[in-house]
Residue frames as a rotation matrix with the C-alpha (Angstrom) as fourth column:
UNK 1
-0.658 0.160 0.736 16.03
-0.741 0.035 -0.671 -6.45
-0.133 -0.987 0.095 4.04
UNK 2
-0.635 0.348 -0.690 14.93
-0.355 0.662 0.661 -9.56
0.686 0.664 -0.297 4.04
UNK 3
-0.654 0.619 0.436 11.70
-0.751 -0.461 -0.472 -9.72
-0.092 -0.636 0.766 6.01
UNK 4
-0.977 0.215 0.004 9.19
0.192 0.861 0.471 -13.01
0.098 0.461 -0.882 6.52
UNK 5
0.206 0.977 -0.056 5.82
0.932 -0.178 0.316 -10.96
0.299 -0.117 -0.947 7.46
UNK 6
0.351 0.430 0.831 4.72
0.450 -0.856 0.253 -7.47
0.821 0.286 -0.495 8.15
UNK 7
0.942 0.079 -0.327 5.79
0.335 -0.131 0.933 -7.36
0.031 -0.988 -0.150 11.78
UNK 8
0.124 -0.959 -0.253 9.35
0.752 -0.075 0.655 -7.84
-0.648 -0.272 0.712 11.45
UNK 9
-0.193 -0.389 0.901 9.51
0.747 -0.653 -0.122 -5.50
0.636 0.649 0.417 7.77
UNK 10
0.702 0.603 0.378 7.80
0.424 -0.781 0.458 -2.81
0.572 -0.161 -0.804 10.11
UNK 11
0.932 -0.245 -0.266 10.03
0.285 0.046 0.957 -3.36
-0.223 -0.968 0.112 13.23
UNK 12
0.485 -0.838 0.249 12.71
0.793 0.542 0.279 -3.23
-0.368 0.062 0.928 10.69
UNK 13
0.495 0.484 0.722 11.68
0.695 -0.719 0.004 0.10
0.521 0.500 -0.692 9.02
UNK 14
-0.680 -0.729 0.080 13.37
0.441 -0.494 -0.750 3.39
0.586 -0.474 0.657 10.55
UNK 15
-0.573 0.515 -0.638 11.66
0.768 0.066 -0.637 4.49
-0.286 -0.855 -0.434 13.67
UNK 16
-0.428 0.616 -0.661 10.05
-0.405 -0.785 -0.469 7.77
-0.808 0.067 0.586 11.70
UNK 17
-0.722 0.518 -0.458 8.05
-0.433 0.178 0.884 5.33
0.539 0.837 0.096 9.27
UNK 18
-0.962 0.231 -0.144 7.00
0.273 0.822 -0.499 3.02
0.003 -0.520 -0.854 11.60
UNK 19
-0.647 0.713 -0.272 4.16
-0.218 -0.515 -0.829 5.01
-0.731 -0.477 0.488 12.58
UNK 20
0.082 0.849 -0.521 2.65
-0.794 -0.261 -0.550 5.48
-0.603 0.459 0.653 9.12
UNK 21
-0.680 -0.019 -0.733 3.50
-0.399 0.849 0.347 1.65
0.616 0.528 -0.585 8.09
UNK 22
-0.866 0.453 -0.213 1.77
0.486 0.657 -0.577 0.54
-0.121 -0.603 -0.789 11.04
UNK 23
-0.093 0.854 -0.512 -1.75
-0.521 -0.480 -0.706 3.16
-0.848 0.201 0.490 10.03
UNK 24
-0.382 -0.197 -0.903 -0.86
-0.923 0.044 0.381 1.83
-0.035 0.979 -0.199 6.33
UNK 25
-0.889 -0.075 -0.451 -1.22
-0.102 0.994 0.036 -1.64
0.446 0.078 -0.892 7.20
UNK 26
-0.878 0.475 -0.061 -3.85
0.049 -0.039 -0.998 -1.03
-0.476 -0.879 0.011 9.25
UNK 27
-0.359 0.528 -0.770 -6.12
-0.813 -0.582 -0.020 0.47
-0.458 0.619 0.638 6.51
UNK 28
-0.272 -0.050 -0.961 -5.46
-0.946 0.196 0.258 -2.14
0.176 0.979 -0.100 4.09
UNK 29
-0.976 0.189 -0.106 -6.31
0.199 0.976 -0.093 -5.12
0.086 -0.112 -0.990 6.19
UNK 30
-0.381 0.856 -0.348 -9.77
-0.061 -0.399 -0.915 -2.79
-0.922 -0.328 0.205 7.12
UNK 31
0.005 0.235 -0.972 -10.06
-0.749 -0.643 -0.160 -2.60
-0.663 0.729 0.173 3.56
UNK 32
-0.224 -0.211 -0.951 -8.95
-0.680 0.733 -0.002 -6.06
0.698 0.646 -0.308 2.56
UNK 33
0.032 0.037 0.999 -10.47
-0.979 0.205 0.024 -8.24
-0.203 -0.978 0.042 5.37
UNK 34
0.921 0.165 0.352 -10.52
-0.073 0.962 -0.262 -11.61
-0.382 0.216 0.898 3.29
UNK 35
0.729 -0.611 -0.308 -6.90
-0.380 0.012 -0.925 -11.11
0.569 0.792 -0.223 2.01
UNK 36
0.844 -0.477 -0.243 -3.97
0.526 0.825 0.208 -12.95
0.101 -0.304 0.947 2.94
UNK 37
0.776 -0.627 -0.064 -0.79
-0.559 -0.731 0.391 -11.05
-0.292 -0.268 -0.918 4.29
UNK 38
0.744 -0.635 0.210 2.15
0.630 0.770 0.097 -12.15
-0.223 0.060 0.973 2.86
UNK 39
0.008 -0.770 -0.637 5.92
-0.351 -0.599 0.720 -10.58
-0.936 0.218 -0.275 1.96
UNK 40
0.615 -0.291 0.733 7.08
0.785 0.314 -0.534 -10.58
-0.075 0.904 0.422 -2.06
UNK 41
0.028 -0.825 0.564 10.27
0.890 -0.236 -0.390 -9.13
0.455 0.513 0.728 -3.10
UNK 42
-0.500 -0.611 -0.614 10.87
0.841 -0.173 -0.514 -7.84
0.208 -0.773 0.600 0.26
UNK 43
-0.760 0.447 0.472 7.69
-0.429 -0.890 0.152 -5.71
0.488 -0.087 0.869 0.19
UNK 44
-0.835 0.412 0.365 4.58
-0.154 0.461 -0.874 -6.30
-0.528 -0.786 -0.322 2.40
UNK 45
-0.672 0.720 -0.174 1.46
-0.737 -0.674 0.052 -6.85
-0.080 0.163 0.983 1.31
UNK 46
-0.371 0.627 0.685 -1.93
-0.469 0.510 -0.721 -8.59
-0.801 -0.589 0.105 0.40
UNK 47
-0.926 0.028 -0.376 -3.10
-0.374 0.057 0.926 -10.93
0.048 0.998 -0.042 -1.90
UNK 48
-0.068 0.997 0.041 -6.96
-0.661 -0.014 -0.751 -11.81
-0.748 -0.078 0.660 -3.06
UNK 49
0.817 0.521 -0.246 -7.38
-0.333 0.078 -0.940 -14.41
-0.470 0.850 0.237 -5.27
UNK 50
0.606 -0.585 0.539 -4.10
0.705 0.709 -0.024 -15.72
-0.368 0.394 0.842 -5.61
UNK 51
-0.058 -0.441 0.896 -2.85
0.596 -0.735 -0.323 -11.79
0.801 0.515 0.306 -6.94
UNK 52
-0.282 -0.104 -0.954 -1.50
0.915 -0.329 -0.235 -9.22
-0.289 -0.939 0.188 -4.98
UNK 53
0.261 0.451 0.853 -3.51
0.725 -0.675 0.135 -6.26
0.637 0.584 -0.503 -4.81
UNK 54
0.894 -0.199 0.402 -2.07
-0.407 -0.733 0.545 -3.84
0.186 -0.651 -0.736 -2.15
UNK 55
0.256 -0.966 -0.019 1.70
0.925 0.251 -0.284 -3.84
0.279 0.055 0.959 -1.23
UNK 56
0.887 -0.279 0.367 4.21
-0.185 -0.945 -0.270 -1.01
0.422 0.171 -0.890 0.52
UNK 57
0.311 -0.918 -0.248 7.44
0.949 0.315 0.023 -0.26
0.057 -0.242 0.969 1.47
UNK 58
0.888 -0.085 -0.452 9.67
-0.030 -0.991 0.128 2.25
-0.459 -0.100 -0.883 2.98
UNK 59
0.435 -0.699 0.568 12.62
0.375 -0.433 -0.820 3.87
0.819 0.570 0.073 0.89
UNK 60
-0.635 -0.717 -0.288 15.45
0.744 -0.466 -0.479 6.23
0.210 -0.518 0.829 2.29
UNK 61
-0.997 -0.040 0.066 13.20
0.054 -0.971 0.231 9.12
0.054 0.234 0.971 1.91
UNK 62
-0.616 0.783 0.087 10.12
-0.735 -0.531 -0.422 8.14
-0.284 -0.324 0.902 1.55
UNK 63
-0.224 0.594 0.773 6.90
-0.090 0.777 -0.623 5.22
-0.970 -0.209 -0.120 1.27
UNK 64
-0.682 0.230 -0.694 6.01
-0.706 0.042 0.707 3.80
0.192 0.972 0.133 -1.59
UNK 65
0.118 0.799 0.589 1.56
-0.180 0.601 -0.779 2.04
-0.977 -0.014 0.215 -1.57
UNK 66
-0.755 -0.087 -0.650 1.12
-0.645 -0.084 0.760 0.04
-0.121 0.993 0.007 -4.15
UNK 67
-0.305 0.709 0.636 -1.72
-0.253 0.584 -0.772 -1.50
-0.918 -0.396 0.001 -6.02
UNK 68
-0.175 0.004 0.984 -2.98
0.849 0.508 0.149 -3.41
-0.499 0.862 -0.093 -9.40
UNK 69
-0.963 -0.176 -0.203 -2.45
0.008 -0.773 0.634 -0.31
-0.268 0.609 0.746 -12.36
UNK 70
-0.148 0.941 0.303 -6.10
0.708 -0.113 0.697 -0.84
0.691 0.317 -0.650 -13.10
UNK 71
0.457 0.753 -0.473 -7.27
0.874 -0.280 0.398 0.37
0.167 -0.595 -0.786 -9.71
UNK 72
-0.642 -0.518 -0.565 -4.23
0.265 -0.842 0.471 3.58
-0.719 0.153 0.678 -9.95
UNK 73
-0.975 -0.068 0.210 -5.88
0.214 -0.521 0.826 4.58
0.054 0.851 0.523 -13.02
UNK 74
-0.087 0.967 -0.239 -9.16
0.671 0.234 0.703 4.45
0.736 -0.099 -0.670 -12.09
UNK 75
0.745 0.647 -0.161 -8.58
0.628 -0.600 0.495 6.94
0.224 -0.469 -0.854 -9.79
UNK 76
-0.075 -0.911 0.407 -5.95
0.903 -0.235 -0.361 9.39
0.424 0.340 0.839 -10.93
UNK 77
0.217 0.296 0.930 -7.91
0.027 -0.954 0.298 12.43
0.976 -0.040 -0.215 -10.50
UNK 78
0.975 0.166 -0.150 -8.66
0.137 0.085 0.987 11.47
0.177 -0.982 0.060 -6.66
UNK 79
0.403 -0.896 -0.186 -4.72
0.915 0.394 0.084 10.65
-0.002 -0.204 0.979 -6.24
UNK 80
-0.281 -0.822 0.494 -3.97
0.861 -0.444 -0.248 14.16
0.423 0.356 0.833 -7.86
UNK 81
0.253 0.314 0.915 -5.93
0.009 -0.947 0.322 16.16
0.967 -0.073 -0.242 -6.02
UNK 82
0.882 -0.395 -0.258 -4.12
0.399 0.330 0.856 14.57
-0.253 -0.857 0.449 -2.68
UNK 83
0.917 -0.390 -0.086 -1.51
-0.399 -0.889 -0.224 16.30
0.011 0.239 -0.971 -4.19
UNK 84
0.435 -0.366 0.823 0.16
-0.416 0.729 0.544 13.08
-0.799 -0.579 0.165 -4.74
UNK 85
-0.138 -0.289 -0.948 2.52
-0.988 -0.033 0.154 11.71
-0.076 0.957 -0.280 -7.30
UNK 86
0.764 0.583 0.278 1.22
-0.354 0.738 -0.575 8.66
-0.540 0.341 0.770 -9.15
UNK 87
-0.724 -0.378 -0.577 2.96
-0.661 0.142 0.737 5.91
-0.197 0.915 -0.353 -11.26
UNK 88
-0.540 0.451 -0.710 1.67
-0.429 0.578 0.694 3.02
0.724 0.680 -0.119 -13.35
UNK 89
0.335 0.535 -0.776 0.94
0.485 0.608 0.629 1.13
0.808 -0.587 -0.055 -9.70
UNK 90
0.023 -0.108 -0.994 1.57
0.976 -0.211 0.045 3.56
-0.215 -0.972 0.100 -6.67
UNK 91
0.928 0.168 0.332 2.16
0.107 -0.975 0.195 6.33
0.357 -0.145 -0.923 -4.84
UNK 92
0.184 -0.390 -0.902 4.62
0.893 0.450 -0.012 7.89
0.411 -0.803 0.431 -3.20
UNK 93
0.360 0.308 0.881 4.86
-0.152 -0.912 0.381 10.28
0.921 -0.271 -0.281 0.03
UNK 94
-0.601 -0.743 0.294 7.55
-0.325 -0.109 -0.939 11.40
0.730 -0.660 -0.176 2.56
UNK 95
-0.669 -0.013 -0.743 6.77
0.590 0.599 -0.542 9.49
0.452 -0.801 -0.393 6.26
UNK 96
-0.774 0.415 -0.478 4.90
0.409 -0.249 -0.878 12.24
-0.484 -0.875 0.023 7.91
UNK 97
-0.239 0.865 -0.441 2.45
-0.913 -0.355 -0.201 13.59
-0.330 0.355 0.875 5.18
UNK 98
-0.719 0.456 0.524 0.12
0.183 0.852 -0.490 10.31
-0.670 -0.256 -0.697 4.47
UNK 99
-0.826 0.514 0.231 -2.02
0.103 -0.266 0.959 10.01
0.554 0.815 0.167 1.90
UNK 100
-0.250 0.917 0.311 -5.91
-0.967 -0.250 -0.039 10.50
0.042 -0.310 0.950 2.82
UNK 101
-0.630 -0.269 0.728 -7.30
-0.307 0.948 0.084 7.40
-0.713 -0.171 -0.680 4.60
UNK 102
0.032 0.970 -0.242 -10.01
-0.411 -0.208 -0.888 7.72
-0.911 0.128 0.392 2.71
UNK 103
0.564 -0.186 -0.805 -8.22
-0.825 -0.171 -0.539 7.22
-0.037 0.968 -0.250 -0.54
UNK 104
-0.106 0.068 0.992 -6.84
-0.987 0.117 -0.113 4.41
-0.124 -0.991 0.055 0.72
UNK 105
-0.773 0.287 0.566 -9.24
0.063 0.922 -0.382 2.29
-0.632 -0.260 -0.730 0.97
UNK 106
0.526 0.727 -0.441 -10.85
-0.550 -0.105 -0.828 3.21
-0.648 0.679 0.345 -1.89
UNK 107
0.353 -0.698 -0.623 -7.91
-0.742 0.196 -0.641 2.03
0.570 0.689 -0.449 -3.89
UNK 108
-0.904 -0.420 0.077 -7.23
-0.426 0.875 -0.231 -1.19
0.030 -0.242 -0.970 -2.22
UNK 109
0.240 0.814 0.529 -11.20
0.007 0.544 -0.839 -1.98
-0.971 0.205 0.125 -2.53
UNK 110
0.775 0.446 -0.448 -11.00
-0.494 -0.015 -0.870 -1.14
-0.395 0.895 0.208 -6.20
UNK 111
-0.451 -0.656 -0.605 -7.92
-0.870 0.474 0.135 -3.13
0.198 0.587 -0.785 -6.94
UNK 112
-0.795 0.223 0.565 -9.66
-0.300 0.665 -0.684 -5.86
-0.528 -0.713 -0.462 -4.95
UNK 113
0.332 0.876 0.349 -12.38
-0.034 0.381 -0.924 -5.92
-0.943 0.295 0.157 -7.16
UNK 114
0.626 -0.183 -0.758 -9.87
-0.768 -0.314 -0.558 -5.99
-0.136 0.932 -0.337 -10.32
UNK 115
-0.345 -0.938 -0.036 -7.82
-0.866 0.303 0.399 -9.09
-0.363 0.169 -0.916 -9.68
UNK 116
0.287 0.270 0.919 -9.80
0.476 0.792 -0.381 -11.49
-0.831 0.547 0.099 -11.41
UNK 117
0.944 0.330 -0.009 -9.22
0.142 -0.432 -0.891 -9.15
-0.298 0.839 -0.455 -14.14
């Protein structure tokens, strides 16, 4: 699905993501207010600095947030006690359970403060 900006990937999304792409996005621009929205390999997201530090997309099944593997590791514990599975750079979690916003935007500030790095 080739998509030039958040609107249309959203609009394109099946109607029982929408919701939590449009909260998702929402967060991450609250959280990233100096970043630039842009699409890469058909995934939204934001970049800071020339690097993209936040980034999602929806699957058959289920969302997938991503962000720079520094700022995942940095807060594994948090991630696992959301009762969330983790890889190297994301999460993912079926349309209607959402991660905490809280967690969030902790993890799109702290990649944000890793992409010089």
């Amino acid at each position: 699905m080739a998509t030039p900006d958040h609107d249309s990937y959203i609009a394109a999304a099946p109607e029982a993501f929408r919701p939590a792409l449009n909260h998702l996005r929402a967060l991450l621009r609250g959280a990233l207010p100096d970043a630039e929205e842009m699409v890469a390999y058909d995934m939204p997201g934001f970049r800071v600095r020339g690097k993209v530090v936040a980034s999602y997309a929806a699957f058959s099944k289920q969302i997938g947030l991503y962000f720079l593997a520094s700022a995942i590791s940095d807060h594994t514990e948090d991630i696992a006690e959301a009762g969330l599975r983790a890889s190297k750079t994301g999460i993912t979690f079926p349309p209607h359970t959402s991660p905490p916003d809280d967690l969030v935007t902790r993890l799109a500030s702290t990649s944000s403060e890793h992409a010089d790095g």
